[in-house]
C-alpha positions as CSV (number, residue, x, y, z in Angstrom):
1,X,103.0,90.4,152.7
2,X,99.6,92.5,152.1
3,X,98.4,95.9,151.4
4,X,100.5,98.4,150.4
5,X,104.0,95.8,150.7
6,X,103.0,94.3,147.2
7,X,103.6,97.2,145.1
8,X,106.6,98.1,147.0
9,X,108.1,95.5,147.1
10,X,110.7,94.3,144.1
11,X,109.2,90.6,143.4
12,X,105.2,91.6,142.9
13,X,105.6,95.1,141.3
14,X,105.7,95.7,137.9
15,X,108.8,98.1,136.7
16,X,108.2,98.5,133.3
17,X,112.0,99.2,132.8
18,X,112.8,95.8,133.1
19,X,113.5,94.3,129.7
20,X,111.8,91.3,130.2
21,X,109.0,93.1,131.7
22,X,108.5,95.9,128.7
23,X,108.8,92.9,125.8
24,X,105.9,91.2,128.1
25,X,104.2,94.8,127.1
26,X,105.0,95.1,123.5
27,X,103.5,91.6,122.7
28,X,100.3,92.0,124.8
29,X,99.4,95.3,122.4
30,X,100.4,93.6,119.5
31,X,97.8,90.4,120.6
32,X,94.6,92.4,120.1
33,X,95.6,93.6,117.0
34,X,96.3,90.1,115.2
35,X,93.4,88.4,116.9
36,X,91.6,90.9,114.9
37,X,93.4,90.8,112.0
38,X,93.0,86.8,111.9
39,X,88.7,87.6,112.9
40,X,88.5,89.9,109.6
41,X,90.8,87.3,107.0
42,X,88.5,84.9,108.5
43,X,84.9,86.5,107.7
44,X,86.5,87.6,104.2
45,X,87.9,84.2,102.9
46,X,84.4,82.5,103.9
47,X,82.5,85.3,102.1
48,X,84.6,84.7,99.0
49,X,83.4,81.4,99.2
50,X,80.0,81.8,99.6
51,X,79.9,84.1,97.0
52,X,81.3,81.4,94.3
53,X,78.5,79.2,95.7
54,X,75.9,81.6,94.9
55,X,77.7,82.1,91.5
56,X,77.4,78.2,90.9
57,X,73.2,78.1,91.8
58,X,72.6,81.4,89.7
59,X,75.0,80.0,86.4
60,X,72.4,78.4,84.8
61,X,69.5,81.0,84.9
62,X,66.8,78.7,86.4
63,X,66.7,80.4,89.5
64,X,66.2,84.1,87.9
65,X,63.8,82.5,85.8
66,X,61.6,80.6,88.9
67,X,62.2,77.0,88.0
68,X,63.7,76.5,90.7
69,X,64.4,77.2,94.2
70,X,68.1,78.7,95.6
71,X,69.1,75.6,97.5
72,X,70.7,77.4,101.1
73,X,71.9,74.2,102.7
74,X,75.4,74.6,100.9
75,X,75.6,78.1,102.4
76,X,75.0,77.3,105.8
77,X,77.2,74.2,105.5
78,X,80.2,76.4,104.3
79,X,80.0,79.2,107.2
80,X,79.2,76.4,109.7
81,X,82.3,74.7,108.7
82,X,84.6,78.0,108.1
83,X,83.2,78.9,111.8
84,X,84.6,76.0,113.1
85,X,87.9,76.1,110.9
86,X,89.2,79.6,111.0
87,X,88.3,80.3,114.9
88,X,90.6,77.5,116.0
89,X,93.6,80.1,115.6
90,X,92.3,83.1,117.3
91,X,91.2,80.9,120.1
92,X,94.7,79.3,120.3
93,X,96.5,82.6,119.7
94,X,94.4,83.4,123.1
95,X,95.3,80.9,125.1
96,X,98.4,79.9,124.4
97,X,99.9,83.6,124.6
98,X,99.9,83.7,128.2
99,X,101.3,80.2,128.2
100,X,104.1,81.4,126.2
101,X,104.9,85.1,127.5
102,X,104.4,83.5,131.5
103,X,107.0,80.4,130.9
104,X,109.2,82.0,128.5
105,X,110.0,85.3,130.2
106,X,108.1,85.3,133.8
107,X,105.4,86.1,135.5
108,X,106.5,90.0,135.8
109,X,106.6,89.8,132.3
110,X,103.0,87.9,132.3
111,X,101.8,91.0,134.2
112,X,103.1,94.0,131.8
113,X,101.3,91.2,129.0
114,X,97.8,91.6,130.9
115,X,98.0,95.5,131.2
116,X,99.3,96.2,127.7
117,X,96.2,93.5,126.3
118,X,93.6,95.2,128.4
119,X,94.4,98.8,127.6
120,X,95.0,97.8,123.4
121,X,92.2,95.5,123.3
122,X,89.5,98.0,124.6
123,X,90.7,100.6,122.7
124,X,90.7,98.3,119.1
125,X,87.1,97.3,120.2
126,X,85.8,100.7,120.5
127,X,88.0,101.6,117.1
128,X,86.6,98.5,115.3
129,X,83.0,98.6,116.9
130,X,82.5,102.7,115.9
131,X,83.8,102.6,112.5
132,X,82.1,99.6,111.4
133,X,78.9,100.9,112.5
134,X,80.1,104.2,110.7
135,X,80.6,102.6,107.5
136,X,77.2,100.6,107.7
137,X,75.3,103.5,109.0
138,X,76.3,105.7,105.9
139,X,75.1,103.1,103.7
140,X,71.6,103.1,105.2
141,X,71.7,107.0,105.2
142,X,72.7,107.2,101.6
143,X,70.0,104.3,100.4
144,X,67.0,106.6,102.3
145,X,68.0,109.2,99.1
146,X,70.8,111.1,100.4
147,X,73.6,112.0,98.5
148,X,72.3,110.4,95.0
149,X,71.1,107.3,97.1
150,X,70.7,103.7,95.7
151,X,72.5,103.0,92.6
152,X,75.0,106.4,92.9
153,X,78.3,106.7,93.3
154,X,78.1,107.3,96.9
155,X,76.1,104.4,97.1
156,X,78.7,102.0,96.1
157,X,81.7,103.5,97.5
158,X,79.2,103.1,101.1
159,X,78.7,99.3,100.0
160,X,82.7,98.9,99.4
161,X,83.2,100.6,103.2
162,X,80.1,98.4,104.4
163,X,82.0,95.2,103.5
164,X,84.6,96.3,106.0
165,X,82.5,97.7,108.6
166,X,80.4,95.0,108.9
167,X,83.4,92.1,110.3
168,X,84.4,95.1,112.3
169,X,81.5,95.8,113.9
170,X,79.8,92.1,114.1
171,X,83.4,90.0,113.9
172,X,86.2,91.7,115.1
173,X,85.1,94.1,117.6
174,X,82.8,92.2,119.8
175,X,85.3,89.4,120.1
176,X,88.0,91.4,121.5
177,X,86.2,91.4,125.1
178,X,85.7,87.8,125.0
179,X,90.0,87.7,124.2
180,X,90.4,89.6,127.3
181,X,88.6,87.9,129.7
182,X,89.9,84.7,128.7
183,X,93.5,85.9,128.7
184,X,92.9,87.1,131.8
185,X,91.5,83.4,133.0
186,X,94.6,81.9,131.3
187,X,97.0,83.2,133.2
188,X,95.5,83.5,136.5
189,X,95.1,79.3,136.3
190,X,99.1,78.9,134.6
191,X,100.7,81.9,137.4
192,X,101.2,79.3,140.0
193,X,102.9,76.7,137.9
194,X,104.8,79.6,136.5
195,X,106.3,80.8,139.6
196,X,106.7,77.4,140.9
197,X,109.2,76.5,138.0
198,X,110.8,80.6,138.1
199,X,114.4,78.8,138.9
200,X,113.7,75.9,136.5
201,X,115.1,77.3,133.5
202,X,115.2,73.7,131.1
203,X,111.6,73.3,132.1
204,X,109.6,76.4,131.2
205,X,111.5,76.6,128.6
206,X,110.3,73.7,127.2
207,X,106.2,74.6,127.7
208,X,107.2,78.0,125.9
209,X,108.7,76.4,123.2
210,X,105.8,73.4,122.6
211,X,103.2,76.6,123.1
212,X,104.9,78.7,120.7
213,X,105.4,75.9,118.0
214,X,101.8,75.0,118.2
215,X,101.0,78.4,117.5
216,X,102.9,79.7,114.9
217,X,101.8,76.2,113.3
218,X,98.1,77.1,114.0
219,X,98.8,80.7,111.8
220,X,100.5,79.1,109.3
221,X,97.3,76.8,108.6
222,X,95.2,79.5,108.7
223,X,97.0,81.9,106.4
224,X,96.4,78.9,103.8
225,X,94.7,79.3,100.6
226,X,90.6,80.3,101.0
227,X,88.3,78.7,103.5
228,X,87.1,75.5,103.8
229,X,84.8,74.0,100.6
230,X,81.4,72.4,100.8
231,X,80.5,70.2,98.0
232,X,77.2,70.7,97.5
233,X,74.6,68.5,96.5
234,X,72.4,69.0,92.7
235,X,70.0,71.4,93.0
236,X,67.9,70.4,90.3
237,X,65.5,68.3,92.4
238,X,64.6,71.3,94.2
239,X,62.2,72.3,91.4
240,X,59.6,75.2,92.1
């Protein structure tokens, strides 16, 4: 079978009819939008904590004052860390999806999954990508001396829409091609062990089910409390 038979024929074309076939759909647009959801809680729960670091090295005035220096290695160790940390789900949520929609419902279904994830997931990165660089843009444009510039209302309502634009734009947005491709990857390596075990209900059952308990426990660990905590070392040493 070649050409022109694979779409007509009933076992390699896509009829998004089929129940199985249009839930295969509904999840592959709903994947690009929590991958980016999880990118964005990520960036914001690390920033909170760098921002109660740089709290802690400012407390005592020595700094403002120049006796001594802002000590940056507890900063880089946090987002190194929270990189590490809070990437592990979106990168599971990736590619374990495919693993999970192709064993659990088909490799029809697998197919309506790819189409729905490529059409969402270029669309939310040229959403996320435009309006984050929206929002940062007008907070350039306003601190050149438009609208009041620095220090006016405009100018902090830009900085409030900056601190969303900016994981949209540099987070969220760019990371949405790389979710695609490797998506796409994914499924094109599990396909043959998925129609391979097509009549073996038991046993792609079971790879659905260990796929989708790994994931739902990999989101659970990440919707916990704040990002991970560096204990940083005394400062005082690092006299000016």
């Amino acid at each position: 079978m070649s050409g022109s038979e694979l779409f007509t024929d009933p076992a390699t074309s896509i009829n998004v009819a089929d129940p199985l076939t249009f839930i295969g759909l509904l999840i592959g647009g709903s994947v690009a939008f929590m991958f980016s959801a999880l990118a964005i809680r990520a960036v914001g729960k690390t920033a909170g904590v760098v921002v109660e670091e740089v709290r802690r090295q400012f407390a005592d005035g020595k700094i403002m004052r120049g006796e001594k220096r802002p000590d940056y290695g507890p900063v880089i160790d946090i987002c190194t860390a929270a990189s590490l940390r809070e990437l592990a789900t979106p990168a599971l949520l990736a590619v374990l999806t495919p693993v999970i929609v192709g064993f659990g419902l088909g490799y029809l279904a697998l197919g309506g999954f790819l189409a729905a994830v490529i059409l969402t997931g270029q669309l939310m990165a040229n959403f996320l990508s435009n309006s984050g660089g929206a929002w940062d843009n007008a907070k350039k444009y306003i601190e050149e001396g438009h609208y009041g510039g620095k220090g006016s209302d405009a100018h902090k309502a830009a900085v409030i829409g900056d601190t969303v634009g900016d994981p949209f734009k540099d987070t969220a947005g760019p990371a949405l091609n790389p979710l695609i491709k490797v998506m796409n990857l994914v499924s094109l390596l599990v396909l043959p062990a998925v129609i391979g075990l097509r009549n073996n209900t038991g046993a792609r059952l079971t790879v659905a089910l260990v796929a989708l308990v790994v994931l739902g426990a990999a989101i659970l660990y990440a919707k916990r409390g704040t990002s991970v905590k560096v204990t940083p070392e005394p400062v005082s040493s690092q006299a000016a």
